[in-house]
N, C-alpha and C positions, 0 to 999 in steps of 0.2 A: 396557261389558264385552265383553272376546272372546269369540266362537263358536266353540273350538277342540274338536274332541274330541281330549281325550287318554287315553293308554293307563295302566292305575295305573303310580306312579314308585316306585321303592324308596326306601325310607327313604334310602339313605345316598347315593343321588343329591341328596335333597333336603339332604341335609346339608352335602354338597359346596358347595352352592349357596350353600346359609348362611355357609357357612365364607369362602368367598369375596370374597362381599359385607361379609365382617365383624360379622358375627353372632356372640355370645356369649351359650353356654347359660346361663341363669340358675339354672332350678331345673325340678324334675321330681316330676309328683303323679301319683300312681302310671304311666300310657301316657302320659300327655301333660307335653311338655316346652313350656317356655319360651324363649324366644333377641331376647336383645334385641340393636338396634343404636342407637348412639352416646346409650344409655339414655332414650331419647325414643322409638324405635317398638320394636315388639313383633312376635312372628310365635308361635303356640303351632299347636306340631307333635308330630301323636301318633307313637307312638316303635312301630309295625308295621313288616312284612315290606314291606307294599308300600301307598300312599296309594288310595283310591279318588280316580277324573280329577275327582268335583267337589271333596274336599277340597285338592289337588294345582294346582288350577288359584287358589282361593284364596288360598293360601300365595305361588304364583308371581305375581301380580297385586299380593297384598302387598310382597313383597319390592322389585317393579316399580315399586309407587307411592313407597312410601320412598325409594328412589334416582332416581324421576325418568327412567326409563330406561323404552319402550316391553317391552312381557310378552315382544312378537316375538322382541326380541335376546336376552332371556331363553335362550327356547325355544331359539332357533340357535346360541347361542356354546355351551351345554350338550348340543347335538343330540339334545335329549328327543325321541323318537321317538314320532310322531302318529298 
């Protein structure tokens, strides 16, 4: 796991992020949504103003592992600010 602190993300950075990567909202219970990718992995994202850094850092770590891709270039190619 990374030791990053990060600052809370706004929702609709995170979603960007989603969109992205290719993530498709599934479905949504009351805040919290679902978004699946290539219907094999899962990322459930509450639908706020702005993420607290530990839910945020989950989400991005997720996104991370499913593609195989290091969190870091994550964080850089999106310039989530630390």
């Amino acid at each position: 796991m990374w030791k990053i602190f990060l600052m809370p993300l706004k929702y609709k950075e995170i979603l960007r992020i989603l969109k992205d990567f290719s993530y498709q909202k599934f479905h949504q219970t009351w805040s919290h949504e679902r978004w699946y990718y290539l219907e094999k992995f899962w990322v459930t994202v509450p639908h706020h103003d702005e993420l607290v850094p530990k839910t945020a850092k989950s989400i991005l770590n997720d996104i991370a592992k499913h593609h195989s891709v290091p969190v870091e270039d994550i964080i850089k190619k999106y310039n989530i600010k630390l």
